[in-house]
C-alpha positions as CSV (number, residue, x, y, z in Angstrom):
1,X,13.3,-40.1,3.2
2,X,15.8,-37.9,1.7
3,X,13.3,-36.6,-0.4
4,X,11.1,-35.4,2.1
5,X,14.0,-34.0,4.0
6,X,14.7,-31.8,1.5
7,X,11.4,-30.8,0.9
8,X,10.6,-29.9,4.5
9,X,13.8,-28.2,4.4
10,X,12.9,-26.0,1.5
11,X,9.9,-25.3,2.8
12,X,11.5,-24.1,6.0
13,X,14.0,-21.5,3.8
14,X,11.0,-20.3,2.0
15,X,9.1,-19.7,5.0
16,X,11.9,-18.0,6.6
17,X,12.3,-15.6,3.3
18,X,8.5,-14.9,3.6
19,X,7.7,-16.2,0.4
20,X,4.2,-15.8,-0.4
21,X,2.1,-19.2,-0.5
22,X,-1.1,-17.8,-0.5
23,X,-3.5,-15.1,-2.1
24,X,-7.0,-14.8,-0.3
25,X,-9.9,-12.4,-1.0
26,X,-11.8,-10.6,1.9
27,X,-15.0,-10.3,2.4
28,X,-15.0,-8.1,5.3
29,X,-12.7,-5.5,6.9
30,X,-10.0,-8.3,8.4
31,X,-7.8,-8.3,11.0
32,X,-4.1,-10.4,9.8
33,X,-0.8,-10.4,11.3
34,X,2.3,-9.0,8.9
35,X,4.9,-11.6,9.1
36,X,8.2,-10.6,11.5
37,X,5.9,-9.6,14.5
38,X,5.7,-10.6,17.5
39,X,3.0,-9.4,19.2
40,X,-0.5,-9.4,17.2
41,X,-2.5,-6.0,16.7
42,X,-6.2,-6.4,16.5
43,X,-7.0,-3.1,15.4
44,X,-4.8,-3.8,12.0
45,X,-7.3,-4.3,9.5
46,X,-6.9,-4.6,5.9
47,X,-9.6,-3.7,3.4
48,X,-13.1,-5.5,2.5
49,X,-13.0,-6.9,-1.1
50,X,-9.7,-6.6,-1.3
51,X,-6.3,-9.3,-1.8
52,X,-4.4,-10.1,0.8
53,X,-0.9,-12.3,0.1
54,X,0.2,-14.7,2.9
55,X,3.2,-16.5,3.7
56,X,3.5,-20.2,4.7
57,X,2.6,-19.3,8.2
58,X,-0.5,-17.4,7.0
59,X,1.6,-14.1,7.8
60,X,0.2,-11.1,5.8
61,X,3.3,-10.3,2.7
62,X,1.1,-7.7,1.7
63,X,-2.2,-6.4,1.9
64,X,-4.1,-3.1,1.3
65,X,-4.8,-1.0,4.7
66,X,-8.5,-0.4,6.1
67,X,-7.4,3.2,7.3
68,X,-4.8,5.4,7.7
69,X,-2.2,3.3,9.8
70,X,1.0,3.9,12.0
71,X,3.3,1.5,10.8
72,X,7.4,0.9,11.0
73,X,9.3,1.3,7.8
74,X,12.3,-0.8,7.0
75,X,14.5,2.3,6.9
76,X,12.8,3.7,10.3
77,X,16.5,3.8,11.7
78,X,17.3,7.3,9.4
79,X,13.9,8.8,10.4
80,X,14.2,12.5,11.2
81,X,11.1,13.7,11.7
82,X,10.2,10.3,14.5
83,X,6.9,12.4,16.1
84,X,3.6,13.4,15.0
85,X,1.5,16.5,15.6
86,X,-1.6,15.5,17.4
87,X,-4.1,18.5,17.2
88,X,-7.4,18.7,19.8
89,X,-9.9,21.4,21.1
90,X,-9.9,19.6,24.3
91,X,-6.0,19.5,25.6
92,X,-6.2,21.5,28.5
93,X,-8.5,20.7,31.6
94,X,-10.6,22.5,33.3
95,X,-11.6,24.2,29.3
96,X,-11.2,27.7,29.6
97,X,-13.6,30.3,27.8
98,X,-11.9,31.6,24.8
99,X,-13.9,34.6,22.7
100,X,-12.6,33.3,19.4
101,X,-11.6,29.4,18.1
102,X,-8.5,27.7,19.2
103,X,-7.4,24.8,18.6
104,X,-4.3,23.0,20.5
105,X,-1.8,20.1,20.3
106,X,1.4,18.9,20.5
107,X,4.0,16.8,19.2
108,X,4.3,13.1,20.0
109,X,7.3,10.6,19.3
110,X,6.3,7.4,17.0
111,X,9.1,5.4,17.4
112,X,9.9,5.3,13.8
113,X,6.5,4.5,12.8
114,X,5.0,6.8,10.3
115,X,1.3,7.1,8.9
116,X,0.4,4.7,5.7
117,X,-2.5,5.8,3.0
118,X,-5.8,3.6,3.9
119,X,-7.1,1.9,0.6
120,X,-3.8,1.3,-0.7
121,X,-1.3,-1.5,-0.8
122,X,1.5,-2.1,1.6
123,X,4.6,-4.8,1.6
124,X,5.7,-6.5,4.4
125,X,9.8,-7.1,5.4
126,X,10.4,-10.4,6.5
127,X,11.2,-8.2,10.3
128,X,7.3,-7.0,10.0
129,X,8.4,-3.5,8.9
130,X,7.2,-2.0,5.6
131,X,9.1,-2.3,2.5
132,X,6.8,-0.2,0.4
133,X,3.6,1.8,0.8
134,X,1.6,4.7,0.3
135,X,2.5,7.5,2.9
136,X,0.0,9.8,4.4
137,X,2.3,12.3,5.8
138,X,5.3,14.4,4.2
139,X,8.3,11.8,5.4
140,X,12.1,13.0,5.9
141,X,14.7,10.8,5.7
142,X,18.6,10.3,6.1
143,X,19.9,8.5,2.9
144,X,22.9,7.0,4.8
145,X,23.6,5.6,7.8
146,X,27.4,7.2,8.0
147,X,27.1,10.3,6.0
148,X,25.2,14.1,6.6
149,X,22.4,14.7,4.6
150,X,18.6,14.1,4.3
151,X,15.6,14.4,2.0
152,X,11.8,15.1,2.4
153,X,9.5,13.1,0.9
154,X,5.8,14.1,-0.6
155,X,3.1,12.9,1.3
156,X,0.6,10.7,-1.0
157,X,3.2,9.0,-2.7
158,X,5.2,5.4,-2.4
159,X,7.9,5.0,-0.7
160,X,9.8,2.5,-1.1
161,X,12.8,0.8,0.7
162,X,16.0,-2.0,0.1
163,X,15.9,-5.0,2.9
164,X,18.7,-3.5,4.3
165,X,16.7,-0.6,5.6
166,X,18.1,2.2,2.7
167,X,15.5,4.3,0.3
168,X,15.1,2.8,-3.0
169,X,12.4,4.9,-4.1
170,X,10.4,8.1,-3.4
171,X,8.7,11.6,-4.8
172,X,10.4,15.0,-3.8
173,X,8.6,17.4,-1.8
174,X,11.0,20.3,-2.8
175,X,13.9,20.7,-5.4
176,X,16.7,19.1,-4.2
177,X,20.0,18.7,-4.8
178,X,21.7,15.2,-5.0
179,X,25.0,13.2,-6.5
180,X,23.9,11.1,-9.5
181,X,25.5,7.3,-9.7
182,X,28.8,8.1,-11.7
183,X,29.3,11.7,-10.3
184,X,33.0,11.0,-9.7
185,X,33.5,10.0,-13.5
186,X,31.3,12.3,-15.4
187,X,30.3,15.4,-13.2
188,X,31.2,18.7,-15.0
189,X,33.9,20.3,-13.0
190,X,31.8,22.8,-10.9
191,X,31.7,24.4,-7.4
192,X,29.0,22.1,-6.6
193,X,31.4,18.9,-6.0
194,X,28.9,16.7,-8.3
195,X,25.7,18.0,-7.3
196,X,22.3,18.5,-9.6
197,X,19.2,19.9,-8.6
198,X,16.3,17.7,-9.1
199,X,12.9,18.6,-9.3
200,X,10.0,18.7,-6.8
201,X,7.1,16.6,-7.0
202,X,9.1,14.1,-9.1
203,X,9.9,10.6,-8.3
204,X,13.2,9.4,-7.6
205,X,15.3,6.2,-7.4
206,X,18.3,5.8,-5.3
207,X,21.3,3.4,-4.5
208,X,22.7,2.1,-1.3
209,X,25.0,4.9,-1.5
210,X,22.7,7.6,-1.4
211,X,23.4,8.4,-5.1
212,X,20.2,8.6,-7.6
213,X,20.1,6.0,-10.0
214,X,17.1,7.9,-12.1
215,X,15.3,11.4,-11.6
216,X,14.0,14.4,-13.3
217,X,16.3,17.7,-13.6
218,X,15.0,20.9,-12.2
219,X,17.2,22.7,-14.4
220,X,20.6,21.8,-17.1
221,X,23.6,20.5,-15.9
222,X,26.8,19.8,-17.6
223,X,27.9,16.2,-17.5
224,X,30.7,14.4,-19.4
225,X,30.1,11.4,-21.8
226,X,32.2,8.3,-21.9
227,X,34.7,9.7,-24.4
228,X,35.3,13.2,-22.1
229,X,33.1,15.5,-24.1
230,X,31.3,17.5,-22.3
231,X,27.5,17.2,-22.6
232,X,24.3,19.2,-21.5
233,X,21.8,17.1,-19.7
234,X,18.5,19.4,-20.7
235,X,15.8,20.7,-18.2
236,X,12.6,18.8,-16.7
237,X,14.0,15.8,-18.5
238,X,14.5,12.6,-17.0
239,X,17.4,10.9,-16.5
240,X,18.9,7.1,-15.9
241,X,22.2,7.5,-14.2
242,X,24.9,4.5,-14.7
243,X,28.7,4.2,-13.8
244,X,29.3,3.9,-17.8
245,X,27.0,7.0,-18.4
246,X,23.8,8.0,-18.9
247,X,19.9,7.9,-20.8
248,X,18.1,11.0,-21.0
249,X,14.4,10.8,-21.4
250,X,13.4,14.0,-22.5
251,X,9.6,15.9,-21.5
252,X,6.9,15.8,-24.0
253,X,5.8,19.3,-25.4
């Protein structure tokens, strides 16, 4: 008996967690419910021919998206840009003559939900929000919850997120500048208070401090080793960020 209990209760913790139990193929465009909702959507469909992962309740864990889908991300809370521009020829009743084309719209709130790539993989929070996923829209985000400052994100790209709601992972839409992990150590003395410029269009990984943990340089920056010396971190290279120092991956020619 003690057995058992224990193995019900273990089966109960794993459940909770959302640990997969299951992998199933499709064979048509399906509708599954993400674990953590509450209320079903039948118009959530994942793709024909496709894998879908399941927890113990038969919850989706993760699953590749029919379409294009509106869908909470587990950092939805440091949104900034929570609307969407809906564009239509047909906005204004009764249509009015017009001699050349115009087209109309406006913005509408989400509710921190933003737009997921169709045909490509999404994972599932145990709350039902997205940990990680393709997005279909340029996304902009706050990187803390208690400090000024926020990033945009290139649409097409993964984003990715902690449990706890702050980015882990993401591509650049525009150079940006950001404190590597170990800034307060080994930052050059500059004006810039620890600052680098990163590069656009390059992906990024991040702490729960807001402070990059790897990226690619826009441009050199001075940095100091372990011993004090004064270094050069080079150009379009690549670079791992620790408290103890860093690894620099440099470009291919």
């Amino acid at each position: 008996m003690k057995k058992l209990a224990l193995l019900l209760t273990l089966i109960a913790c794993l459940s909770a967690q959302g640990v997969s139990a299951e992998t199933i193929k499709l064979d048509k465009a399906t509708v599954l419910v993400p674990q953590g909702w509450k209320v079903a959507d039948e118009d959530l469909k994942f793709k024909k021919g496709t894998t879908a992962e399941l927890n113990l309740r038969g919850e989706v864990v993760s699953a590749v998206l029919n379409k294009a889908t509106y869908l909470r991300p587990t950092g939805w809370r440091q949104l900034i840009n929570d609307y969407c521009f809906v564009e239509t020829t047909d906005m204004f009743f009764p249509r009015v003559f017009h001699p050349w084309s115009m087209r109309y719209g406006a913005p509408f709130p989400t509710y921190g939900h933003i737009r997921y790539a169709g045909d490509r993989l999404v994972k599932f929070a145990a709350d039902g929000t997205v940990l990680r996923g393709v997005i279909d829209e340029k996304v902009t985000l706050s990187l803390t919850k208690d400090g000024y400052g926020f990033v945009d994100f290139k649409s097409g790209t993964i984003l990715a997120f902690a449990e706890d709601g702050y980015v882990t992972h993401g591509t650049l839409c525009s150079d940006t500048y950001l404190r590597p992990t170990g800034w307060q150590e080994h930052s050059s003395k500059n004006k810039l208070a620890g600052f680098i410029r990163f590069k656009s269009g390059t992906t990024i990984d991040f702490n729960d401090k807001g402070e990059v943990i790897s990226g690619t340089l826009k441009e050199a920056a001075l940095w100091y080793d372990d011993n004090g010396a004064e270094i050069t971190l080079p150009a379009k290279a690549t670079v791992h960020f620790t408290a103890k120092g860093v690894e620099i991956i440099k470009p291919e020619n």
